[in-house]
DRENDOKOL-606932 format. One line per field, with one value per residue (C-alpha): residue in three letters; residue number from 1; x, y, z. Coordinates in nm, 3 decimals. Layout:
! DRENDOKOL-606932
rest <- [ALA / ...]
nr <- [NUM / ...]
px <- [X / ...]
py <- [Y / ...]
pz <- [Z / ...]
***
This chain:
! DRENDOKOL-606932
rest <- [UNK / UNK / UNK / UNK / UNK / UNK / UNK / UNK / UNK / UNK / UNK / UNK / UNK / UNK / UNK / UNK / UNK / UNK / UNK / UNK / UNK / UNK / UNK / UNK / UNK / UNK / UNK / UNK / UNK / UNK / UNK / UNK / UNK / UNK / UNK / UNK / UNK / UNK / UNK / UNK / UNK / UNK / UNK / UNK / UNK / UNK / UNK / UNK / UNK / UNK / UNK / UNK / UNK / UNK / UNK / UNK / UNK / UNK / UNK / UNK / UNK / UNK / UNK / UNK / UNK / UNK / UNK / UNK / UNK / UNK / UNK / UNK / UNK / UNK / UNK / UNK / UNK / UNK / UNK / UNK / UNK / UNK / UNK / UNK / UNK / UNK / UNK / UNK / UNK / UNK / UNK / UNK / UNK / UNK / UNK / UNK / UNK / UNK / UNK / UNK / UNK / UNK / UNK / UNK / UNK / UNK / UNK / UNK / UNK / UNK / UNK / UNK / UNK / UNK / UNK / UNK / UNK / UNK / UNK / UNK / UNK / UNK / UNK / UNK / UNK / UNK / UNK / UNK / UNK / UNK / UNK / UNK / UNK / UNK / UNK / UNK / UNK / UNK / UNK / UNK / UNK / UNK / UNK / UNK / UNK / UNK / UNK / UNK / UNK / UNK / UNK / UNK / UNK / UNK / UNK / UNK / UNK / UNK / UNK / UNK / UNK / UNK / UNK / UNK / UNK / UNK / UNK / UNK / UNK / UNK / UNK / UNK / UNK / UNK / UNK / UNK / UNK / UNK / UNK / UNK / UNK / UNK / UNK / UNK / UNK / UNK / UNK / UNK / UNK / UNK / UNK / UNK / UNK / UNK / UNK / UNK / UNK / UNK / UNK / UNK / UNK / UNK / UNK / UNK / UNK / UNK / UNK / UNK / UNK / UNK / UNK / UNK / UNK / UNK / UNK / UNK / UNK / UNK / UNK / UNK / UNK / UNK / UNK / UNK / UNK / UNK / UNK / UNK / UNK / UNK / UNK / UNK / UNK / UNK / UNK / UNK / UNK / UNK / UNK / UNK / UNK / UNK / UNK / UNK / UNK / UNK / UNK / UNK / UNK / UNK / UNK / UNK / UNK / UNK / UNK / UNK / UNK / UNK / UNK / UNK / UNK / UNK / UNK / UNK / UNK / UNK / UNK / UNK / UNK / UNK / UNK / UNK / UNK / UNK / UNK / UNK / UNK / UNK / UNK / UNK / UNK / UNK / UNK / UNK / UNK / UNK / UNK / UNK / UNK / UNK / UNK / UNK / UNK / UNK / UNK / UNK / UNK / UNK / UNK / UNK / UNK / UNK / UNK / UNK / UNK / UNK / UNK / UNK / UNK / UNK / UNK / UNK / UNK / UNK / UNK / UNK / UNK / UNK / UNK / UNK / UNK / UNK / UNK / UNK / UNK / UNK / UNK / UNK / UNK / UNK / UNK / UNK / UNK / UNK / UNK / UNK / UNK / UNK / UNK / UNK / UNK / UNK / UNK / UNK / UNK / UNK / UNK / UNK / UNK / UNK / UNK / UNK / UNK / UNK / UNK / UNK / UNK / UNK / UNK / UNK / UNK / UNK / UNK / UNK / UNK / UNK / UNK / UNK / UNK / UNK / UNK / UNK / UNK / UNK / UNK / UNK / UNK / UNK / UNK / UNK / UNK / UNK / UNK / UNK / UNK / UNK / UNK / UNK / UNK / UNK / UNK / UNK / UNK / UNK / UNK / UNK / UNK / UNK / UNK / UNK / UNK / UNK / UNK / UNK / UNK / UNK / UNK / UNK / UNK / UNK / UNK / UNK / UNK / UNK / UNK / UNK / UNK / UNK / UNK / UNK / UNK / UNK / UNK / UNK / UNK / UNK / UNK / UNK / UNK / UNK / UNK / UNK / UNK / UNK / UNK / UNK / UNK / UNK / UNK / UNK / UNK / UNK / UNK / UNK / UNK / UNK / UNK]
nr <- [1 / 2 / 3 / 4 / 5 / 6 / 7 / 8 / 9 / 10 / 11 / 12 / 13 / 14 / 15 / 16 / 17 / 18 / 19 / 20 / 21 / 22 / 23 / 24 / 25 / 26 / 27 / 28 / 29 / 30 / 31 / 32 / 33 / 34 / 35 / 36 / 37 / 38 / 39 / 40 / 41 / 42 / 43 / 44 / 45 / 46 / 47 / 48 / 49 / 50 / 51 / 52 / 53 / 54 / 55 / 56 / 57 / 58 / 59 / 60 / 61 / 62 / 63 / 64 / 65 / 66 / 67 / 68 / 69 / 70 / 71 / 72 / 73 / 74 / 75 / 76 / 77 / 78 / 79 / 80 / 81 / 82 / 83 / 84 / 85 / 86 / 87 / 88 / 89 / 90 / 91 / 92 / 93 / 94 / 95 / 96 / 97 / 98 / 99 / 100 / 101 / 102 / 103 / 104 / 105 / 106 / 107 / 108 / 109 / 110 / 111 / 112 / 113 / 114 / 115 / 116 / 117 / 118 / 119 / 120 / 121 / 122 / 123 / 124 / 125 / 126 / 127 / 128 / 129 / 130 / 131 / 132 / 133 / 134 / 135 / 136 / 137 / 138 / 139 / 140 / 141 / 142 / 143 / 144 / 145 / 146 / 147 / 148 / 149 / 150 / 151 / 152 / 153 / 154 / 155 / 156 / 157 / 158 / 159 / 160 / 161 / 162 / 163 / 164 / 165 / 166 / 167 / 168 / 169 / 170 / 171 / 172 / 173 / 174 / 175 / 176 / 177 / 178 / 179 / 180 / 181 / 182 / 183 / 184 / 185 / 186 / 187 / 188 / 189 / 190 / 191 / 192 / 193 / 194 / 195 / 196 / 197 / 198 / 199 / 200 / 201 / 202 / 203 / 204 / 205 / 206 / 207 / 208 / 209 / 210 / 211 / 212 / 213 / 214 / 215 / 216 / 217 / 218 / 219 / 220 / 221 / 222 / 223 / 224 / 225 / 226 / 227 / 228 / 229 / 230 / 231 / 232 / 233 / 234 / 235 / 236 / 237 / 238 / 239 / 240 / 241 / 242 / 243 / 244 / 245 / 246 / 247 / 248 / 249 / 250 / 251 / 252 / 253 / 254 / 255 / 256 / 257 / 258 / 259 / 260 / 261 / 262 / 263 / 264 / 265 / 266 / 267 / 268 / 269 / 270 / 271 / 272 / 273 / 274 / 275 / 276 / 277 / 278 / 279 / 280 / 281 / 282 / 283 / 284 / 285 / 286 / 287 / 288 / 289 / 290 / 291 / 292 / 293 / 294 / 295 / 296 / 297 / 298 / 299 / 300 / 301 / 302 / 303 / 304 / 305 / 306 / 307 / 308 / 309 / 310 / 311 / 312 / 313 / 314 / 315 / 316 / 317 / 318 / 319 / 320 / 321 / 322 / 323 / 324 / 325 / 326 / 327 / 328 / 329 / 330 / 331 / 332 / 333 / 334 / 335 / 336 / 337 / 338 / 339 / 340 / 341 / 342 / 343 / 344 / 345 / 346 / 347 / 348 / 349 / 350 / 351 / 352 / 353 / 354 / 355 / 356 / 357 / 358 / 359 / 360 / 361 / 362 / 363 / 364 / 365 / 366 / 367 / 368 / 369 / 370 / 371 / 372 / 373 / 374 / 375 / 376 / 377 / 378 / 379 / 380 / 381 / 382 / 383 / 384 / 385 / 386 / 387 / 388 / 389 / 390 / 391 / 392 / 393 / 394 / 395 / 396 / 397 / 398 / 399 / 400 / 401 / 402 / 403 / 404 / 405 / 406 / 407 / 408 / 409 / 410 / 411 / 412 / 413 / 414 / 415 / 416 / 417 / 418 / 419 / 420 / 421 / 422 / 423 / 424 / 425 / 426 / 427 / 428 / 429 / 430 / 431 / 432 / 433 / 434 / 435 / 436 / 437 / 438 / 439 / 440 / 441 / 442 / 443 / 444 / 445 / 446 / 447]
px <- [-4.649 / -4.320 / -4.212 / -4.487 / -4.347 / -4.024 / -4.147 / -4.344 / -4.036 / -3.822 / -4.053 / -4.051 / -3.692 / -3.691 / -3.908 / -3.690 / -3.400 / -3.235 / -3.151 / -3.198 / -3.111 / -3.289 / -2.999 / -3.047 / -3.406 / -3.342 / -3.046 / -3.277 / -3.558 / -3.330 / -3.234 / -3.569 / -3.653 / -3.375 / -3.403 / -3.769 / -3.952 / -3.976 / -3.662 / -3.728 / -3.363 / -3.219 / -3.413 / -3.366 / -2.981 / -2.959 / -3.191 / -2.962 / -2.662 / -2.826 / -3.003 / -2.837 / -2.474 / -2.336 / -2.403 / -2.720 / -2.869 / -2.858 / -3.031 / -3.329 / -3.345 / -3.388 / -3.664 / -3.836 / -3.770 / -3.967 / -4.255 / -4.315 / -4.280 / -4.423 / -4.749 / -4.870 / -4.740 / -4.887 / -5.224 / -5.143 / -5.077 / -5.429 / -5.576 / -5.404 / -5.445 / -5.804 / -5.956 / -6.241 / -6.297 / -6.597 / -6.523 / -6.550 / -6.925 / -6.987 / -7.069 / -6.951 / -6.783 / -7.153 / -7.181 / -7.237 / -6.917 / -6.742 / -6.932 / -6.838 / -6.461 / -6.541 / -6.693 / -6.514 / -6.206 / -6.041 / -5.698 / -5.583 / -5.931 / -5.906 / -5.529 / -5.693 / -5.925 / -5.727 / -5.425 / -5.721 / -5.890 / -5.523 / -5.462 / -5.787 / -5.704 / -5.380 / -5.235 / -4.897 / -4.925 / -5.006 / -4.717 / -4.840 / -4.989 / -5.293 / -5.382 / -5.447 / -5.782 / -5.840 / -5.691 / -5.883 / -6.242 / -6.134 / -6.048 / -6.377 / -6.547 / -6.323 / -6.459 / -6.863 / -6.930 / -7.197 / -7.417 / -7.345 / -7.461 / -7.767 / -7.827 / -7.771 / -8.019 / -8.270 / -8.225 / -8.280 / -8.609 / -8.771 / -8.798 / -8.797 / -8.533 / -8.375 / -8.351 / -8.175 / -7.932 / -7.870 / -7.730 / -7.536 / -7.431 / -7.348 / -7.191 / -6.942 / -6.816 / -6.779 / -6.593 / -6.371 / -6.273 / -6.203 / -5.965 / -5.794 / -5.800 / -5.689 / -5.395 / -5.324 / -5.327 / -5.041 / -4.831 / -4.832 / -4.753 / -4.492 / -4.369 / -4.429 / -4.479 / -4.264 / -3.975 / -4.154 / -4.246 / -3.946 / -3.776 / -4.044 / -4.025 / -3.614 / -3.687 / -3.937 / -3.634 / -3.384 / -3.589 / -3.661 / -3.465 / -3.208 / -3.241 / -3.647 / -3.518 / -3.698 / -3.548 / -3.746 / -3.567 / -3.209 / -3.205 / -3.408 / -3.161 / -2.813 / -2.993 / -3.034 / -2.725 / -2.499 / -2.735 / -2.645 / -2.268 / -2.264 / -2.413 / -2.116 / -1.876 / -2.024 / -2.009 / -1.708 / -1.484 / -1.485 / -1.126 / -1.202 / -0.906 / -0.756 / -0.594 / -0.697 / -0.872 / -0.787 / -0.484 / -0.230 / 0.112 / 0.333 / 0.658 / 0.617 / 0.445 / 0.707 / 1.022 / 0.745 / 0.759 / 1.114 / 1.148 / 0.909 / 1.046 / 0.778 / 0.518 / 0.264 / 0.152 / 0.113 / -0.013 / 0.033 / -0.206 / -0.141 / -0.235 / -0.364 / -0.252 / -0.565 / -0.551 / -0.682 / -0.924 / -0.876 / -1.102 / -1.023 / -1.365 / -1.353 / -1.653 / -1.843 / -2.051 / -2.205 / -2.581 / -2.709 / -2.536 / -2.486 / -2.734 / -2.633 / -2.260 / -2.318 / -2.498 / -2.169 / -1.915 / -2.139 / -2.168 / -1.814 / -1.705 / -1.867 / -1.695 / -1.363 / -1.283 / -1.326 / -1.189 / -0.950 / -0.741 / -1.006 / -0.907 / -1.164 / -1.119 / -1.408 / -1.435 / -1.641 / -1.378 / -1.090 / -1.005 / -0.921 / -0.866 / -1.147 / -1.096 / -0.926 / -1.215 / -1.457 / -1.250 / -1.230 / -1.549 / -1.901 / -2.007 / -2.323 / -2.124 / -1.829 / -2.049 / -2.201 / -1.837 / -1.739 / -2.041 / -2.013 / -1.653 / -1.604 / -1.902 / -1.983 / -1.759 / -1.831 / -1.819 / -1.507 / -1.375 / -1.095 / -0.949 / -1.012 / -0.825 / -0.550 / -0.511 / -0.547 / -0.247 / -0.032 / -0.084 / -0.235 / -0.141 / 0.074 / -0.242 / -0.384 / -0.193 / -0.299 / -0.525 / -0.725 / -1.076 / -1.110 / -1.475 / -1.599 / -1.955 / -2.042 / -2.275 / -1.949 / -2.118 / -1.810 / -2.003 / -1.799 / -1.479 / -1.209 / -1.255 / -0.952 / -1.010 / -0.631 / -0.570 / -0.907 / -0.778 / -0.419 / -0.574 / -0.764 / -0.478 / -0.303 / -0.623 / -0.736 / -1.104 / -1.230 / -1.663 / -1.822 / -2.128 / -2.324 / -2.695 / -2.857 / -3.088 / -2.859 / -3.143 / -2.975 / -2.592 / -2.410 / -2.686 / -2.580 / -2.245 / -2.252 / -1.886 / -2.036 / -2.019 / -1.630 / -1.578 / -1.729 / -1.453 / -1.202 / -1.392 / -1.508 / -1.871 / -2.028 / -2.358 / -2.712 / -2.738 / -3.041 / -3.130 / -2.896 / -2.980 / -2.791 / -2.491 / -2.480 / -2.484 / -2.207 / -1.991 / -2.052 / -1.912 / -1.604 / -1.540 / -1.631 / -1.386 / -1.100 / -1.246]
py <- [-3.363 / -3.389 / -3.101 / -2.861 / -2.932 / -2.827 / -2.522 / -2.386 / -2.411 / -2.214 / -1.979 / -1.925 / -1.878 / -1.639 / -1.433 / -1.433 / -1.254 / -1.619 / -1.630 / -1.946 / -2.036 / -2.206 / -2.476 / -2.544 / -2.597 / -2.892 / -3.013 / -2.972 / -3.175 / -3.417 / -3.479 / -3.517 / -3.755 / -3.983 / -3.954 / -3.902 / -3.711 / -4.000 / -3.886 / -3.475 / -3.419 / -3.619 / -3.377 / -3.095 / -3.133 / -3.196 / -2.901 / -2.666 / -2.767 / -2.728 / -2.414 / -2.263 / -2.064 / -1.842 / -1.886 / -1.585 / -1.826 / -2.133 / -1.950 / -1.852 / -2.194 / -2.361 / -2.125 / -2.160 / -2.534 / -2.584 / -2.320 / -2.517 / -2.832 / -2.883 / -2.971 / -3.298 / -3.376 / -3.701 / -3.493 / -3.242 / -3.554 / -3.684 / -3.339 / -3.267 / -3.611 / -3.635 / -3.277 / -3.447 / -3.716 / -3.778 / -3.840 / -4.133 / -4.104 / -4.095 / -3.729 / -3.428 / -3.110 / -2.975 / -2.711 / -2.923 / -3.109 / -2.809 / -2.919 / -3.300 / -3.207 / -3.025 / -3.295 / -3.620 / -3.422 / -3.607 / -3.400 / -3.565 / -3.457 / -3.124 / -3.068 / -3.203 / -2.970 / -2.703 / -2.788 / -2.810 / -2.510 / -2.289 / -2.403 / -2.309 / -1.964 / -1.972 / -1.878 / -1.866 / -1.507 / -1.370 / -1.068 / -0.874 / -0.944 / -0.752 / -1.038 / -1.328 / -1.278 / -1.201 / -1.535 / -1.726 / -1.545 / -1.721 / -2.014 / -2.057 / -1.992 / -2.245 / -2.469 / -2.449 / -2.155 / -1.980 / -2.275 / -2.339 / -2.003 / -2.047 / -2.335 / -2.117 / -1.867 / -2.109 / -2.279 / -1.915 / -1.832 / -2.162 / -1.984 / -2.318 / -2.426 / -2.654 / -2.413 / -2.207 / -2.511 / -2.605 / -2.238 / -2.178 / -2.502 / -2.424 / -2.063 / -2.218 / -2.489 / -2.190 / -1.989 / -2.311 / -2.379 / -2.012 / -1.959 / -2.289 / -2.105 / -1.777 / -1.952 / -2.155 / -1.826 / -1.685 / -1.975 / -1.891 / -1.532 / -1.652 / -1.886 / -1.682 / -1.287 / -1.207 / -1.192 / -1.008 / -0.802 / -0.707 / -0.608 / -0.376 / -0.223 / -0.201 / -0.010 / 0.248 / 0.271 / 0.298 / 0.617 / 0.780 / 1.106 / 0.979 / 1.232 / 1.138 / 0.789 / 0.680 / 0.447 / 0.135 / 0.220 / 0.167 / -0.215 / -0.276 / -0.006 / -0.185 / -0.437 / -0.226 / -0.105 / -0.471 / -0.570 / -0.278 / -0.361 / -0.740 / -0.578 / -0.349 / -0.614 / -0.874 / -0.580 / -0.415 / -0.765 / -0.890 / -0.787 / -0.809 / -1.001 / -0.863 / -1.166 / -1.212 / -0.895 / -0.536 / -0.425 / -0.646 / -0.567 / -0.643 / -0.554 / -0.854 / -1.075 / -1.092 / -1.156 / -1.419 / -1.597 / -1.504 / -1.903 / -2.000 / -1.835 / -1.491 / -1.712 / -1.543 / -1.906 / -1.698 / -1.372 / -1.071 / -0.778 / -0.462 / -0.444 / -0.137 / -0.149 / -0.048 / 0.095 / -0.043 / 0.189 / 0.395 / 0.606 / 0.921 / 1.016 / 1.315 / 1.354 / 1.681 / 1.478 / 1.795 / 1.739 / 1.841 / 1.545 / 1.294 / 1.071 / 1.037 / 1.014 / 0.700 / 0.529 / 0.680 / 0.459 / 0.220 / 0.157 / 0.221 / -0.032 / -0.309 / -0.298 / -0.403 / -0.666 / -0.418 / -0.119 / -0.275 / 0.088 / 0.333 / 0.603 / 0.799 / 1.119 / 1.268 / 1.645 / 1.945 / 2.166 / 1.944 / 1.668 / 1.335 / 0.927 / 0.767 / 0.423 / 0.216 / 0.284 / 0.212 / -0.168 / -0.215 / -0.165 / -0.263 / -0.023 / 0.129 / 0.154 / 0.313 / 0.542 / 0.681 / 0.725 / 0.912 / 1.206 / 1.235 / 1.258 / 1.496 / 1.572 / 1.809 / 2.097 / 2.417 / 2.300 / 2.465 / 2.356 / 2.517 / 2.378 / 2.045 / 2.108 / 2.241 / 1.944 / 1.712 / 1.911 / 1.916 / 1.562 / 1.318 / 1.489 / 1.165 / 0.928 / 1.158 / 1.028 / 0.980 / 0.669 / 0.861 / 0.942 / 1.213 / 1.192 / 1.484 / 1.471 / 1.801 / 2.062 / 2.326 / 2.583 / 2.628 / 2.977 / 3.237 / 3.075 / 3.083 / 2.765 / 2.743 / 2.662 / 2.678 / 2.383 / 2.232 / 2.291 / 2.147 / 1.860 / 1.810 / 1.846 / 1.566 / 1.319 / 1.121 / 1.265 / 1.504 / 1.435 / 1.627 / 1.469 / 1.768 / 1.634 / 2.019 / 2.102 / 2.260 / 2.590 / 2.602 / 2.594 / 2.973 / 3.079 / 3.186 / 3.058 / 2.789 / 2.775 / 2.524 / 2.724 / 2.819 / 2.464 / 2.354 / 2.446 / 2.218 / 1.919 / 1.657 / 1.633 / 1.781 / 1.603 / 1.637 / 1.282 / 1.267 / 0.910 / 0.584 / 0.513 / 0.829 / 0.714 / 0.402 / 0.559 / 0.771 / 0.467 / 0.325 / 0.549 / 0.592 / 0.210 / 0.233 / 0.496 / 0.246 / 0.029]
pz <- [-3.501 / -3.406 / -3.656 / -3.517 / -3.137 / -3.244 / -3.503 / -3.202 / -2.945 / -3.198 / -3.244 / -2.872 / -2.864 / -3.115 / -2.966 / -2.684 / -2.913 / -2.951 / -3.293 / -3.478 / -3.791 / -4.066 / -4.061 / -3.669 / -3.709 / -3.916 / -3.701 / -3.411 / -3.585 / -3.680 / -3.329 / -3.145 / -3.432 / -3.301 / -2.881 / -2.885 / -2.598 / -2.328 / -2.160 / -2.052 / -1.911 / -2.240 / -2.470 / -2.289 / -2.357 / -2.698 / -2.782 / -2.553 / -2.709 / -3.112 / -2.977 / -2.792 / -2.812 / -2.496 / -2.143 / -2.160 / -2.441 / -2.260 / -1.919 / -2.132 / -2.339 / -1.971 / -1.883 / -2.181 / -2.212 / -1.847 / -1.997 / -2.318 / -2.253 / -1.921 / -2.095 / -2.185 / -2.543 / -2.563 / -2.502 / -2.719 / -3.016 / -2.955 / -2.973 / -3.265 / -3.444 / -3.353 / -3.370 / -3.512 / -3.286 / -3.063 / -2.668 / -2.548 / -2.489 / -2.842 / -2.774 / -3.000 / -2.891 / -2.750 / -2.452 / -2.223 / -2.256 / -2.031 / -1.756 / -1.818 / -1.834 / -1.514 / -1.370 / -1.451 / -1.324 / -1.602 / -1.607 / -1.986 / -2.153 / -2.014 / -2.093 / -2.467 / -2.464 / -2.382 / -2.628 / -2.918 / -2.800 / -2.780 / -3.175 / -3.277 / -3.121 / -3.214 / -2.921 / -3.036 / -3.167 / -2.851 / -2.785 / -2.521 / -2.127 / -2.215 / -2.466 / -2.182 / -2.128 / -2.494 / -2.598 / -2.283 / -2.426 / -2.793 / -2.614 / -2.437 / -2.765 / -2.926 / -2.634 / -2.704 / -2.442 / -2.627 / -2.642 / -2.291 / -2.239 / -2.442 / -2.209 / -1.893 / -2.023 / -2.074 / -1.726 / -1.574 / -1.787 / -1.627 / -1.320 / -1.112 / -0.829 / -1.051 / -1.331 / -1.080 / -0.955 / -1.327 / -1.396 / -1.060 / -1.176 / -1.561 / -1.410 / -1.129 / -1.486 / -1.684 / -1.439 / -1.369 / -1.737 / -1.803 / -1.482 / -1.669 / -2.017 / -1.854 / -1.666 / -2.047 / -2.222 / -1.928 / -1.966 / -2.359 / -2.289 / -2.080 / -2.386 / -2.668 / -2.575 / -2.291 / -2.472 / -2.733 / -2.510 / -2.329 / -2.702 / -2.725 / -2.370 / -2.479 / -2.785 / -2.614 / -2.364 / -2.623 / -2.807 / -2.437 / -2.319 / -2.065 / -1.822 / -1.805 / -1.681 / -1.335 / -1.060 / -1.244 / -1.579 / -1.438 / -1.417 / -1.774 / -1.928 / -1.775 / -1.962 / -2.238 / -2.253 / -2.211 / -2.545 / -2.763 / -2.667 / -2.767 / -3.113 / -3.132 / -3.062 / -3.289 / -3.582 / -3.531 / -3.398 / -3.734 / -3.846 / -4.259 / -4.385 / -4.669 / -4.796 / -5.180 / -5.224 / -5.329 / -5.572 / -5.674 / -5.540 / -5.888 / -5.741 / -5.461 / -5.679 / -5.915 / -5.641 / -5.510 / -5.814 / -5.944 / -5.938 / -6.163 / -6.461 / -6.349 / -6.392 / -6.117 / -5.953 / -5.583 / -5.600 / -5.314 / -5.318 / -5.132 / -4.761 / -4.591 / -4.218 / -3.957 / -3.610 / -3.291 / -3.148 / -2.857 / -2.701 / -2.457 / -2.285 / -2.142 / -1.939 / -1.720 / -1.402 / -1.264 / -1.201 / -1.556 / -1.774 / -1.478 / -1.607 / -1.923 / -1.827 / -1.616 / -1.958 / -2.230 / -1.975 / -1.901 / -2.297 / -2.371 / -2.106 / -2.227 / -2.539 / -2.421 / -2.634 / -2.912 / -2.756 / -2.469 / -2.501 / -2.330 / -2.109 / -1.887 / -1.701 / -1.518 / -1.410 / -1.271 / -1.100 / -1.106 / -1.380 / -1.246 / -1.424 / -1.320 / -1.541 / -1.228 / -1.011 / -1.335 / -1.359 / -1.013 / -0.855 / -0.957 / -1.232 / -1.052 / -0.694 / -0.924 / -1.093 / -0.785 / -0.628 / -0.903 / -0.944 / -0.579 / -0.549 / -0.870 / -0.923 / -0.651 / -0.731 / -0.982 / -1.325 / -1.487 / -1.817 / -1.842 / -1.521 / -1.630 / -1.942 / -1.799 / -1.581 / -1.859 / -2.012 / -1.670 / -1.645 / -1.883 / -2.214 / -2.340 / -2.350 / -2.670 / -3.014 / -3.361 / -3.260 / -3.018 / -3.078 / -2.800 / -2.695 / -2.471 / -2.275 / -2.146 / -2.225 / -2.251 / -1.955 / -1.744 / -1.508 / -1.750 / -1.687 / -1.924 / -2.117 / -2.249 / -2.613 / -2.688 / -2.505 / -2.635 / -2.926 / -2.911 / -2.775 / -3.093 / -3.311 / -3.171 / -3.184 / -3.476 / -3.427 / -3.179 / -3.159 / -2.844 / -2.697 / -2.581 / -2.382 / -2.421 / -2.779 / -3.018 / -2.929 / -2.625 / -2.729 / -2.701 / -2.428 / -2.082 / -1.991 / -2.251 / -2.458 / -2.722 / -3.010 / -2.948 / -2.920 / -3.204 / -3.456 / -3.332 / -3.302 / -3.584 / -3.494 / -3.223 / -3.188 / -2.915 / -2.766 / -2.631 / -2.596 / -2.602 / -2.969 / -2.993 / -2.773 / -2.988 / -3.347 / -3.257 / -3.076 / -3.420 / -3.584 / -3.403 / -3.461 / -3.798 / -3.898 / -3.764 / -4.041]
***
């Protein structure tokens, strides 16, 4: 029983995007064995601190914690230990016996019932909200209702006045026990399928155009967006150590061991030295790529622990460093300050080249990956590709992040395909799976 409890909790957690291992499981079985379930506040604790490993983890643990276990376990036991029992009438699991729960008012057979009736259903693969009353209809069937139906029927065909108060009466217990089953089932969804649920929401958001976004998208995409960043750090943080792997280095493996007659009892292999990243966005926050400006920084900025060298310059007429205001302010507020401070003006790339040359040429080296967001249509200006150009030359990578169909590039004003030359990849990011794949790329090629 005990094993179930805590199989069932996991599996709650899990759903939540808590990821446990196979190892904490155990340790976390192991532990409840020993402190038991008396003490709520005790148990609590020690599965928090197997479960559990940053600050986000330990919020939702909590949450769920209250949800799962604020159920009657030593109900649950009995239901599960005795599936087969009669009550205490002597009765078995008849119709009629959702009218004596009803009735007696007996909270601990009900929450039986219910716990028995959930596992029959199994309730624990419910994912989705729809699913409540789906799960609360199995629940109720679990429970004897189409027999107390039958008898409902047959208390209507006698036609009498106490037919007619039997099924009013039979109706108002079958109501009762299914608002009971109904709020069971929500609890469940709560446990089990919210989390579930809001993974899926995150991956419709994550394949959606950006610039179809609505007000309700913003929070669930910060969201989003601060999740797809911790899976960039964890991947990319992890320095590979080169220590006892790749070619030997003879030369200092013999002047190692010069003193032990060249016997080679320490060996040295041949290290190959890698760069910290840094990243030079160059970013166009006129009206048409606004949008998915805000989400590039955004995404970029929450990988400073992997990329604490990041420079950002913003433009539409004039280019100006926007990364103080970016680390000084709350994002969103920053963001806003930003399009409507530089973002108002006629976009003109070549300007904002020129300015990066005047006055922030010296932050572009060989480490830089120069990252430009734009869709390149600077209203027939020059756009300057010589200093585009020269900029590329002294970058590691050039990639430009263009948010217009590659259809559309070389139409109108756009400069896109005159660009294109100097630049690595140019790539249509459409959607913030795109933003991602090429952020991991960038860090990868630092590998």
């Amino acid at each position: 029983m005990a094993d179930k409890v805590i199989t069932d909790f996991i599996r709650a957690l899990r759903s939540a995007d808590i990821r446990v291992s196979t190892g904490e499981s155990i340790d976390a079985a192991k532990a409840v064995r020993l402190i038991g379930y008396d003490d709520r506040t005790k148990l609590a604790d020690t599965l928090r601190c197997v479960l559990a490993k940053s600050p986000e983890e330990k919020v939702t643990h909590d949450r769920l914690f209250d949800l799962y276990f604020s159920r009657n376990l030593d109900a649950e036991s009995k239901s599960v230990s005795d599936t087969a029992a009669p009550d205490d009438t002597g009765a078995d699991a008849t119709s009629d016996d959702m009218l004596s729960l009803i009735e007696s008012g007996d909270e601990a057979k009900i929450t039986i019932a219910l716990e028995k009736a959930g596992q029959e259903a199994e309730i624990q693969d419910i994912e989705f909200s729809t699913q409540v009353s789906f799960f609360a209809q199995k629940m109720m069937k679990s429970m004897g209702l189409e027999r107390l139906e039958s008898k409902m029927m047959e208390a209507f065909r006698s036609q009498t006045a106490d037919g007619e108060g039997e099924a009013e009466k039979l109706i108002e217990a079958r109501r009762d026990m299914f608002m009971r089953a109904r709020n069971y089932a929500q609890r469940a969804f709560e446990t089990y399928g919210a989390g579930a649920t809001e993974t899926f929401r995150q991956e419709f958001l994550s394949e959606k155009a950006i610039t179809q976004l609505d007000r309700r998208d913003l929070e669930r995409m910060r969201t989003l967006v601060e999740k797809l960043a911790r899976r960039l750090a964890v991947k990319h943080s992890r320095r590979r150590s080169k220590k006892n792997r790749g070619q030997l280095d003879l030369r200092k493996t013999l002047r190692k061991n010069a003193g032990f007659d060249g016997v080679p009892f320490e060996l040295l292999w041949k290290n190959s030295k890698r760069d910290r990243p840094k990243i030079v966005a160059v970013c166009d926050v006129s009206g048409s790529v606004a949008s998915v400006v805000r989400f590039f920084l955004m995404l970029i900025y929450s990988l400073n622990d992997v990329v604490p060298d990041i420079e950002s310059f913003a433009f539409s007429g004039r280019l100006e460093s926007v990364g103080e205001i970016l680390e000084q302010q709350d994002f969103s507020a920053a963001m806003d300050e930003i399009i409507f401070r530089i973002g108002m003006s006629s976009t003109d790339y070549g300007q904002s080249f020129s300015d990066l040359k005047m006055d922030h040429w010296n932050v572009i080296d060989r480490r830089t990956t120069l990252i430009i967001l734009g869709d390149g249509r600077s209203n027939y200006g020059d756009p300057r590709v010589d200093l585009f150009s020269e900029a590329a030359s002294r970058a590691k990578q050039t990639i430009w992040l263009c948010p217009e169909a590659e259809s559309q590039w070389g139409s109108g004003d756009s400069e896109i395909p005159r660009y294109r030359p100097f630049t690595n990849r140019m790539v249509h990011v459409r959607t913030i799976k795109d933003l991602e794949r090429v952020l991991d790329e960038v860090l990868a090629s630092y590998n």
